[in-house]
PDB file of N, CA, C and O in Angstrom:
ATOM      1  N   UNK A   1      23.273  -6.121  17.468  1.00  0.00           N
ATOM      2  CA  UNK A   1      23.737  -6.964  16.372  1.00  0.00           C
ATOM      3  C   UNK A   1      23.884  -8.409  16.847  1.00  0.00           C
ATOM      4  O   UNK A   1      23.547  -9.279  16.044  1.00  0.00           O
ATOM      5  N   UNK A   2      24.337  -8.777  18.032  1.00  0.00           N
ATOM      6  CA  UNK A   2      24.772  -9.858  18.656  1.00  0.00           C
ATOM      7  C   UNK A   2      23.676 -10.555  18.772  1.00  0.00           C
ATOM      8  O   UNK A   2      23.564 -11.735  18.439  1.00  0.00           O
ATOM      9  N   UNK A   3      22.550  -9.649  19.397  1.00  0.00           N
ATOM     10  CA  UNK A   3      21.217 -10.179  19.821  1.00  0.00           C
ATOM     11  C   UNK A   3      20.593 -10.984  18.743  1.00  0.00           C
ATOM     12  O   UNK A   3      20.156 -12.125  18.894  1.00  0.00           O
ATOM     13  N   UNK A   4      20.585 -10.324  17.681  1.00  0.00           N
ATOM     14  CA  UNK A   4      19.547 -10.431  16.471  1.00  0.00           C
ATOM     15  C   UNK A   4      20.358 -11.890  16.227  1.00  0.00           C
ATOM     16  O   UNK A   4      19.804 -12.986  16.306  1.00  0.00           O
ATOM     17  N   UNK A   5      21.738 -11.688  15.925  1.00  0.00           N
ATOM     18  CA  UNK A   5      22.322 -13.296  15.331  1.00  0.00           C
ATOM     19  C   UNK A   5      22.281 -14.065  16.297  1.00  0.00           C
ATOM     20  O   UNK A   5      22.986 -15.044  16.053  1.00  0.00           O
ATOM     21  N   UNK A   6      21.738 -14.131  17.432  1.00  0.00           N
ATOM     22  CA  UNK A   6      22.145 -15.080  18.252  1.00  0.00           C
ATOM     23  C   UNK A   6      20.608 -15.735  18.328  1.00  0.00           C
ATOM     24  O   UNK A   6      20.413 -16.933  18.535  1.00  0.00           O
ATOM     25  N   UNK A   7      19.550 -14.750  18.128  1.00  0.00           N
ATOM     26  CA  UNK A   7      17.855 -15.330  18.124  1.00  0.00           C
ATOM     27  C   UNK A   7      17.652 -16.164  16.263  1.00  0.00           C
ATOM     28  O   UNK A   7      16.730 -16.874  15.860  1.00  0.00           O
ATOM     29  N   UNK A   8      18.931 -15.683  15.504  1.00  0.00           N
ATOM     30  CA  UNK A   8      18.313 -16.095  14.318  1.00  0.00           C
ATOM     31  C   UNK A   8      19.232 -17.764  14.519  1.00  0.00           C
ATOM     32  O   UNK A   8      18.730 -18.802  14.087  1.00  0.00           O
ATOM     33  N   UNK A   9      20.194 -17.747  15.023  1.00  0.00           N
ATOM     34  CA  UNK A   9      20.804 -18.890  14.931  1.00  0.00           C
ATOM     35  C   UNK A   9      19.859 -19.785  16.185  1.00  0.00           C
ATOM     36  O   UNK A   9      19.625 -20.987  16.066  1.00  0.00           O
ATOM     37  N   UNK A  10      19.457 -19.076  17.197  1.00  0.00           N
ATOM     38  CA  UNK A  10      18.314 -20.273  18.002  1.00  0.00           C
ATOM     39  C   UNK A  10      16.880 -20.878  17.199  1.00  0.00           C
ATOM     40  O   UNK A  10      16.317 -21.973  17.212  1.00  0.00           O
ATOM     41  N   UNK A  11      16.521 -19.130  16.275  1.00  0.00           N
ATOM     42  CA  UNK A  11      15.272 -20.533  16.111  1.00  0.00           C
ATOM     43  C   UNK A  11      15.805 -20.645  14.909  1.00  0.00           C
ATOM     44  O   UNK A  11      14.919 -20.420  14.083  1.00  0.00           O
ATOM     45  N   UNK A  12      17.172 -20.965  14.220  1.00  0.00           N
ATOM     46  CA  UNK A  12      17.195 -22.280  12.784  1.00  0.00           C
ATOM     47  C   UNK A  12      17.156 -23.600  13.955  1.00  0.00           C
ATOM     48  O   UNK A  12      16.264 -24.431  13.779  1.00  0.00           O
ATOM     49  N   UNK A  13      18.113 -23.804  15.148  1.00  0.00           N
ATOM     50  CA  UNK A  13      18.365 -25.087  16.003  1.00  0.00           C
ATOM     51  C   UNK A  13      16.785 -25.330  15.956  1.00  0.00           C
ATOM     52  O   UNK A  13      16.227 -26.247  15.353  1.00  0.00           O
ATOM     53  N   UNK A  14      16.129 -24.245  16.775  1.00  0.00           N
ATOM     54  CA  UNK A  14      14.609 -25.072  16.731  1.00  0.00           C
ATOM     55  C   UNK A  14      13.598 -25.302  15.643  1.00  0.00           C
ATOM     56  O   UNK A  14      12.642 -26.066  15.771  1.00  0.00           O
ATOM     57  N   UNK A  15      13.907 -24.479  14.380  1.00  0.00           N
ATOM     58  CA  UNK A  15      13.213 -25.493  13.326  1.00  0.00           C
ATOM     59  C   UNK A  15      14.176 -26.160  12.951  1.00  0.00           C
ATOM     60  O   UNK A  15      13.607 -26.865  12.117  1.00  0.00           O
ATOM     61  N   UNK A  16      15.866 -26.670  12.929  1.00  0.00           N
ATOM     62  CA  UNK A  16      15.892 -28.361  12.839  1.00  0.00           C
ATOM     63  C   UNK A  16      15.494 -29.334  13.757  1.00  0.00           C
ATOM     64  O   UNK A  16      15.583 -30.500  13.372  1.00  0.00           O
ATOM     65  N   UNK A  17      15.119 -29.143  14.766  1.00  0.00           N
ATOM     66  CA  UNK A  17      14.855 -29.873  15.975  1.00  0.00           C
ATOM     67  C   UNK A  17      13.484 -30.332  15.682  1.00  0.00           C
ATOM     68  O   UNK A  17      13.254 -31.524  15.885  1.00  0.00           O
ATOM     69  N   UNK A  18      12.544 -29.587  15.242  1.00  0.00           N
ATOM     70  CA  UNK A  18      11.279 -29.758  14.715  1.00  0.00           C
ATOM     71  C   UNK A  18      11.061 -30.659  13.432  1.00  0.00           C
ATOM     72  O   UNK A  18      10.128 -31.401  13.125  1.00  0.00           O
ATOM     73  N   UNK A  19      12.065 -30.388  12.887  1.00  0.00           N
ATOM     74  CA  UNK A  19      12.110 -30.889  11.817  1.00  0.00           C
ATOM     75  C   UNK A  19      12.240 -32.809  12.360  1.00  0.00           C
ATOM     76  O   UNK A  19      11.472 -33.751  12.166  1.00  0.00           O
ATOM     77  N   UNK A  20      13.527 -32.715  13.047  1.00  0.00           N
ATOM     78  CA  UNK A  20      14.029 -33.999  13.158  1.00  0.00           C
ATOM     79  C   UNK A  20      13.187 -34.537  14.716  1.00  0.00           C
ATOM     80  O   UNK A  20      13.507 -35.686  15.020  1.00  0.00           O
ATOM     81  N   UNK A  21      12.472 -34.055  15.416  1.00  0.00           N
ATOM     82  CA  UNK A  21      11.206 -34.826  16.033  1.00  0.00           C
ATOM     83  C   UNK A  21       9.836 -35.313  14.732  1.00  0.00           C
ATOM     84  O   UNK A  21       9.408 -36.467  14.766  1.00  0.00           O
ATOM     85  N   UNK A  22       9.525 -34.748  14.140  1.00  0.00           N
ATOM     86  CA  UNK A  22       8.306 -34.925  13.390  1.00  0.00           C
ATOM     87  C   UNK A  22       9.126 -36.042  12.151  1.00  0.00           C
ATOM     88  O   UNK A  22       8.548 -37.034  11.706  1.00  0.00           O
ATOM     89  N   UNK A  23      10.166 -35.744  11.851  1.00  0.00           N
ATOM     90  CA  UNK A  23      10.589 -37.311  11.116  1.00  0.00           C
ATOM     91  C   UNK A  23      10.502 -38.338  11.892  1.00  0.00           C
ATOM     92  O   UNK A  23      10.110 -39.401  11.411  1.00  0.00           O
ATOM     93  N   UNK A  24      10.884 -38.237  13.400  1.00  0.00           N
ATOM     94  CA  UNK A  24      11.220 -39.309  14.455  1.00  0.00           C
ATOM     95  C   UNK A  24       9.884 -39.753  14.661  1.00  0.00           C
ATOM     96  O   UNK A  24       9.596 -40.842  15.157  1.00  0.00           O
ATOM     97  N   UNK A  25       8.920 -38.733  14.199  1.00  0.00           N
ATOM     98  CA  UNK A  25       7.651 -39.731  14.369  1.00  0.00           C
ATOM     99  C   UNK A  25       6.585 -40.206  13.680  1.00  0.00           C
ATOM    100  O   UNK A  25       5.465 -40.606  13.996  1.00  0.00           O
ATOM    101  N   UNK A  26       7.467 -40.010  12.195  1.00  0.00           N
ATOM    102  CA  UNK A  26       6.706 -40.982  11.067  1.00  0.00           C
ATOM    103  C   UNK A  26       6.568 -39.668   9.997  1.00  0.00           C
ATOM    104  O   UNK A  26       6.115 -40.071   8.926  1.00  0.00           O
ATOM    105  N   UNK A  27       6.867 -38.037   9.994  1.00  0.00           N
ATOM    106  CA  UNK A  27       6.446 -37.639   9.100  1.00  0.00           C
ATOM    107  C   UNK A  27       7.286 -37.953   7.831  1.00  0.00           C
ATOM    108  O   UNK A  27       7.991 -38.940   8.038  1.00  0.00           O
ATOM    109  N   UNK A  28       7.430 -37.476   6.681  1.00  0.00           N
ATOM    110  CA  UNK A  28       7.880 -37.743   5.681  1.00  0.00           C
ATOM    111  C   UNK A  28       7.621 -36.478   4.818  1.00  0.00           C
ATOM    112  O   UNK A  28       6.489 -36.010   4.701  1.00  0.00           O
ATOM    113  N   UNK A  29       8.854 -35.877   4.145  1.00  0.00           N
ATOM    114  CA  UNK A  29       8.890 -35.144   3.440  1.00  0.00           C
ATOM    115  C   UNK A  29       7.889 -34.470   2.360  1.00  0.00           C
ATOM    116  O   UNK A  29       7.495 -33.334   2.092  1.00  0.00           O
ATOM    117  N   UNK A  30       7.676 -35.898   1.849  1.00  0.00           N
ATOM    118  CA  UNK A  30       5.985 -35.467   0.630  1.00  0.00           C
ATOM    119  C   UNK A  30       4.975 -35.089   1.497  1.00  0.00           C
ATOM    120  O   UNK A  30       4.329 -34.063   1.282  1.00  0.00           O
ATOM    121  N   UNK A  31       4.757 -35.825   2.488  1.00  0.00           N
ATOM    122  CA  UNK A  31       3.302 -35.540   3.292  1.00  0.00           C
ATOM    123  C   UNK A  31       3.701 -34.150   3.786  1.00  0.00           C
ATOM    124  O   UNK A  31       2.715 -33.436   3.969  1.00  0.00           O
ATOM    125  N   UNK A  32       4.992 -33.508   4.080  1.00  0.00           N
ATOM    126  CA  UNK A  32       4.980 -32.289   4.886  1.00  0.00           C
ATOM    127  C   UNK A  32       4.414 -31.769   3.653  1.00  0.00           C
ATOM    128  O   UNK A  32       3.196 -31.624   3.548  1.00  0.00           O
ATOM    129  N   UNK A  33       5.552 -31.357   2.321  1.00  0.00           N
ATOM    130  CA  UNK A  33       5.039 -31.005   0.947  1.00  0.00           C
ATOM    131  C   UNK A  33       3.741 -30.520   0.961  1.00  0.00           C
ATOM    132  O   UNK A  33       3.583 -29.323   0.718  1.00  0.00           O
ATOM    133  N   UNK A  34       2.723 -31.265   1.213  1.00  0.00           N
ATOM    134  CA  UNK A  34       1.244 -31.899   0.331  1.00  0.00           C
ATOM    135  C   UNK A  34       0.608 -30.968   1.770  1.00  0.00           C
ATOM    136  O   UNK A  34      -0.513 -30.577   1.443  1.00  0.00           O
ATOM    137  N   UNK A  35       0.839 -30.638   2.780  1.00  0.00           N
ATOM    138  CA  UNK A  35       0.573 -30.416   3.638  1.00  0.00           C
ATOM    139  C   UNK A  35       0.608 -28.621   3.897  1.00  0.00           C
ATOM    140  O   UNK A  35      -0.319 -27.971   4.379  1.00  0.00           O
ATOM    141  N   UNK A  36       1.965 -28.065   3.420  1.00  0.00           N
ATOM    142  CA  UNK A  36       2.264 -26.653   3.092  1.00  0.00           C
ATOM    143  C   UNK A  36       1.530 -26.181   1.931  1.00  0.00           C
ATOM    144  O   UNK A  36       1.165 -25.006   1.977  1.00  0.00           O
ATOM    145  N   UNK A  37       1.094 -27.203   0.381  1.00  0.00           N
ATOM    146  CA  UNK A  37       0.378 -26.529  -0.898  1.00  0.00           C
ATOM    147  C   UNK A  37      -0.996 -26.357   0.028  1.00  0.00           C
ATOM    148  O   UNK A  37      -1.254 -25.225   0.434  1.00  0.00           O
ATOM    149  N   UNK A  38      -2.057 -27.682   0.436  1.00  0.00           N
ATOM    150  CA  UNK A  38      -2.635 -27.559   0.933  1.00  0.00           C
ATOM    151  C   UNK A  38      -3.178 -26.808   1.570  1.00  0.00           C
ATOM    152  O   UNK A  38      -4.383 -26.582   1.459  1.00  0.00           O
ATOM    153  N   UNK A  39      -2.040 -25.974   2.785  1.00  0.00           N
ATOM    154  CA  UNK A  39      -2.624 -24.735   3.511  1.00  0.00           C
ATOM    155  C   UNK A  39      -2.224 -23.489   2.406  1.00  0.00           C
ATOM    156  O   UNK A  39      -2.523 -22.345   2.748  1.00  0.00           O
ATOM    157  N   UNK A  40      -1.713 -23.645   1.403  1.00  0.00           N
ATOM    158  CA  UNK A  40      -1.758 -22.364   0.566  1.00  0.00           C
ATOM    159  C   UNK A  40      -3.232 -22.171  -0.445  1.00  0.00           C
ATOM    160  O   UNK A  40      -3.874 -21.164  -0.742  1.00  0.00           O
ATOM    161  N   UNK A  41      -3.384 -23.434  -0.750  1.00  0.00           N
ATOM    162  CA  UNK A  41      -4.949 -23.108  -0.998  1.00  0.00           C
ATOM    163  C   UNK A  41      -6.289 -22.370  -0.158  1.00  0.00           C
ATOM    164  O   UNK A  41      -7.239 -21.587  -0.166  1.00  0.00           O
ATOM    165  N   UNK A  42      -5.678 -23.096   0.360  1.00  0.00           N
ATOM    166  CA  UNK A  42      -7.110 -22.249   1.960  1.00  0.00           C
ATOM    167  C   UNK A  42      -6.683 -20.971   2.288  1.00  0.00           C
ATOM    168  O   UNK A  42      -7.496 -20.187   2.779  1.00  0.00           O
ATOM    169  N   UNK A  43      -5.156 -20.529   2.029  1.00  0.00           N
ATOM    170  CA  UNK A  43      -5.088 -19.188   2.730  1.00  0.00           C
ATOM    171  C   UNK A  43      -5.610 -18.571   1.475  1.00  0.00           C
ATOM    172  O   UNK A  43      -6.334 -17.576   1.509  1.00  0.00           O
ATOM    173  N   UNK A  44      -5.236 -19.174   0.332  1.00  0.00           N
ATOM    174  CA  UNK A  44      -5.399 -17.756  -0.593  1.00  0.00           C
ATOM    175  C   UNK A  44      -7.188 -17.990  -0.784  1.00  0.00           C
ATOM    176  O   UNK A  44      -7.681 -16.878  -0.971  1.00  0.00           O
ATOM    177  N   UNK A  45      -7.994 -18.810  -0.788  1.00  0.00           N
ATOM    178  CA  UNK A  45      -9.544 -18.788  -0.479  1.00  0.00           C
ATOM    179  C   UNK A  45      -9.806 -17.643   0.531  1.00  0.00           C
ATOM    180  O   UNK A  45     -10.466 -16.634   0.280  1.00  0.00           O
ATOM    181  N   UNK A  46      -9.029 -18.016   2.043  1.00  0.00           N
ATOM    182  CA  UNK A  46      -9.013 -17.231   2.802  1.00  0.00           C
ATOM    183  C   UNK A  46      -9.555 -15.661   2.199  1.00  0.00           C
ATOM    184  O   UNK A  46     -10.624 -15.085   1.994  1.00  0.00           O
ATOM    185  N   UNK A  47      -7.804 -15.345   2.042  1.00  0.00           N
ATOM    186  CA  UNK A  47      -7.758 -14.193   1.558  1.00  0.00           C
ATOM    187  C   UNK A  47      -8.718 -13.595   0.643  1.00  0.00           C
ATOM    188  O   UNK A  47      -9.276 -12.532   0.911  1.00  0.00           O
ATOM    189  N   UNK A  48      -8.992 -14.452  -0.768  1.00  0.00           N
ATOM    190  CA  UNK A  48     -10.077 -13.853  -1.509  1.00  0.00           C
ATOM    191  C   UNK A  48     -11.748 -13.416  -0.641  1.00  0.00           C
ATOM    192  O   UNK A  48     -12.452 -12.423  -0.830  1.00  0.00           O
ATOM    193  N   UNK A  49     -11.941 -14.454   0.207  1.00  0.00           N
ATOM    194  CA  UNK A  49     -13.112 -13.900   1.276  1.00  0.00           C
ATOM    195  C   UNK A  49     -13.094 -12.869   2.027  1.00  0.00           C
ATOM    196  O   UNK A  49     -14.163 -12.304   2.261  1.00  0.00           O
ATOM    197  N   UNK A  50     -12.258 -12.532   2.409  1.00  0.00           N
ATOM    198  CA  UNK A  50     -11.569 -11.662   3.215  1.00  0.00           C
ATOM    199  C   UNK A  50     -11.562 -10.530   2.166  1.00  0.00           C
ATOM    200  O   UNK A  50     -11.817  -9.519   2.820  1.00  0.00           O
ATOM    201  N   UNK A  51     -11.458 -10.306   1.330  1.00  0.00           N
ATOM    202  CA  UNK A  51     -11.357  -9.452   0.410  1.00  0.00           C
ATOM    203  C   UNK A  51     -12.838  -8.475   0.091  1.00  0.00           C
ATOM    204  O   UNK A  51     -13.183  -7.293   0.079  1.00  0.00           O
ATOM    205  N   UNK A  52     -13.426  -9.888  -0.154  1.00  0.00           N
ATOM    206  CA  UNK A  52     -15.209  -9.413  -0.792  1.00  0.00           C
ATOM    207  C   UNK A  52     -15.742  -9.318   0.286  1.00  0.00           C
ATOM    208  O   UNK A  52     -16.557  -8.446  -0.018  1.00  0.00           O
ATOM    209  N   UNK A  53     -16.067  -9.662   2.026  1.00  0.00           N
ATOM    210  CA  UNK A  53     -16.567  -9.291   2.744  1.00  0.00           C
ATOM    211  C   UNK A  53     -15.960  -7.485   2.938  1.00  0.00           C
ATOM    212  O   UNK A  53     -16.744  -6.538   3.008  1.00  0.00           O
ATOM    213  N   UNK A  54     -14.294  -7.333   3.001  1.00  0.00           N
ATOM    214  CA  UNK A  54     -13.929  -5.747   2.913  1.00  0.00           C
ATOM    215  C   UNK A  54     -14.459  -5.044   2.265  1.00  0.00           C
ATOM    216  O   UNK A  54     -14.915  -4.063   2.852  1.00  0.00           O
ATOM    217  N   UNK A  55     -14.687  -5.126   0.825  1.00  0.00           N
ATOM    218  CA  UNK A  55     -15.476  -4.871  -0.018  1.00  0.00           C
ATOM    219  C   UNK A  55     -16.815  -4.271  -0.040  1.00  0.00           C
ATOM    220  O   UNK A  55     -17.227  -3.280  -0.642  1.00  0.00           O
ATOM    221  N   UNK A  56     -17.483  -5.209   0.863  1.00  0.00           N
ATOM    222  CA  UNK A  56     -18.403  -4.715   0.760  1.00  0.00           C
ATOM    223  C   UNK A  56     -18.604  -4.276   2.360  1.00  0.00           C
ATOM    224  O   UNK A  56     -19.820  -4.136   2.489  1.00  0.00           O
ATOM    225  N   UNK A  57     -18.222  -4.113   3.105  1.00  0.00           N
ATOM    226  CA  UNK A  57     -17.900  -3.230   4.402  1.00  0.00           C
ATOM    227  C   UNK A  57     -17.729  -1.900   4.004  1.00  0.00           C
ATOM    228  O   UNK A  57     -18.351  -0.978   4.532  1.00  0.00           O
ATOM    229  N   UNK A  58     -16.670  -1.708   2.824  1.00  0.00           N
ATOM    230  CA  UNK A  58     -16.351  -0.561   2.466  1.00  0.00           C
ATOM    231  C   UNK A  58     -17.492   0.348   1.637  1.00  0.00           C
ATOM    232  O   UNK A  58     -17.316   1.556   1.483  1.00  0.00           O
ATOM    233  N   UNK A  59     -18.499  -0.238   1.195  1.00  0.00           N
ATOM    234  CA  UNK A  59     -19.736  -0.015   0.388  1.00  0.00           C
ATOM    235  C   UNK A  59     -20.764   0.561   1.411  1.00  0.00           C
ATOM    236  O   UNK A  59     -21.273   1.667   1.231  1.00  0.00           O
ATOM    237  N   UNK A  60     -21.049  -0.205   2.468  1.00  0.00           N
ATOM    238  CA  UNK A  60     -21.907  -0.030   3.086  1.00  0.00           C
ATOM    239  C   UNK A  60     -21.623   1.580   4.006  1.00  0.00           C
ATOM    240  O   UNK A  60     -22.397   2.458   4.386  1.00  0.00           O
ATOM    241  N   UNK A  61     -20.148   1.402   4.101  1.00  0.00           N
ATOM    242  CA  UNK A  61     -19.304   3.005   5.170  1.00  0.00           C
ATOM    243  C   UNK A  61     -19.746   3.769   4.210  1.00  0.00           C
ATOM    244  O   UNK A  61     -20.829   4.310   4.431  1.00  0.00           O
ATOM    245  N   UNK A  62     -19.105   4.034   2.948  1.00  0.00           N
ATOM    246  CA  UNK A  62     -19.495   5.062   2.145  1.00  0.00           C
ATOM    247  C   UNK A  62     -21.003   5.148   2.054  1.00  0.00           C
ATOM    248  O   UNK A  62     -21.562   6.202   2.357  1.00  0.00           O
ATOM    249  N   UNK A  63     -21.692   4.081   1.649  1.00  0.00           N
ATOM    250  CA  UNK A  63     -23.159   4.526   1.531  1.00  0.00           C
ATOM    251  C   UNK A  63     -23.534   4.363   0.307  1.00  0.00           C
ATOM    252  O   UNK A  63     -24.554   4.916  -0.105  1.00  0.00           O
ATOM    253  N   UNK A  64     -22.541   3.339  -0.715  1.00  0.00           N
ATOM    254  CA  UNK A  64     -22.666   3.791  -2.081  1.00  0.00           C
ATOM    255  C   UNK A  64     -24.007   2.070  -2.151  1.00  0.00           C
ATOM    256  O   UNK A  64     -24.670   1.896  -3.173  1.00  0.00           O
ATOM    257  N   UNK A  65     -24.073   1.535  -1.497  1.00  0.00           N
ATOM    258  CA  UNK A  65     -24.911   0.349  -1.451  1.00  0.00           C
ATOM    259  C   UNK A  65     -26.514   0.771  -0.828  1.00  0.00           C
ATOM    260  O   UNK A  65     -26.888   1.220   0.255  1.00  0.00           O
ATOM    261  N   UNK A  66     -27.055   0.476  -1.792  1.00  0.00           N
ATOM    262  CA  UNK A  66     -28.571   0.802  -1.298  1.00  0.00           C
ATOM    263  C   UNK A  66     -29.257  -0.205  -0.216  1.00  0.00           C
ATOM    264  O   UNK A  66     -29.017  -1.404  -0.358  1.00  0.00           O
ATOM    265  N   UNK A  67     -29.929   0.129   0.645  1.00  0.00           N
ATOM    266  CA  UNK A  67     -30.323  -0.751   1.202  1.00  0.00           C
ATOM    267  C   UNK A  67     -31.788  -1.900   0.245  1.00  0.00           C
ATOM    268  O   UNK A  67     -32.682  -1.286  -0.338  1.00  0.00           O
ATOM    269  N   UNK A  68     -31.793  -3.142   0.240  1.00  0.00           N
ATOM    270  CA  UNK A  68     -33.413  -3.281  -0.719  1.00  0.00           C
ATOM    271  C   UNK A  68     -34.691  -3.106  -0.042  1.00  0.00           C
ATOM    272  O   UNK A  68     -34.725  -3.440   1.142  1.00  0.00           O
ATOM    273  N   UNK A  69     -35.809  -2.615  -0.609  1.00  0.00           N
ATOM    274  CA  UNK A  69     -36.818  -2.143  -0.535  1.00  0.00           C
ATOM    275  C   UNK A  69     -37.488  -3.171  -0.199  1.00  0.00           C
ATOM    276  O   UNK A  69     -38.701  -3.082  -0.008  1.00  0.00           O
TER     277      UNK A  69
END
């Protein structure tokens, strides 16, 4: 029990510490913002690719995909 609260209270210190170096060196709140939507676009692209290549991995195992002639 001790363990767990004592690793959750170290890394909040080290994401404020992170926080307050990357202000110290010019970041700014909107740009972090614009920066987190940003990588949520690409993951969920990501993900949708990631999806249709499984997809069709899973086609080819079963066998239900013909090869073309």
């Amino acid at each position: 029990m001790t363990a767990g609260l004592s690793s959750l209270i170290i890394s909040i210190l080290a994401l404020v510490i992170a926080y307050l170096a990357y202000v110290k060196k010019g970041g700014s709140i909107d740009e972090m913002k614009r920066k987190v939507e940003e990588l949520g676009v690409s993951t969920e692209t990501l993900r949708s690719k990631m999806a249709d290549i499984l997809e069709n991995l899973e086609k080819k195992v079963r066998g239900e995909e013909k090869k073309p002639a």
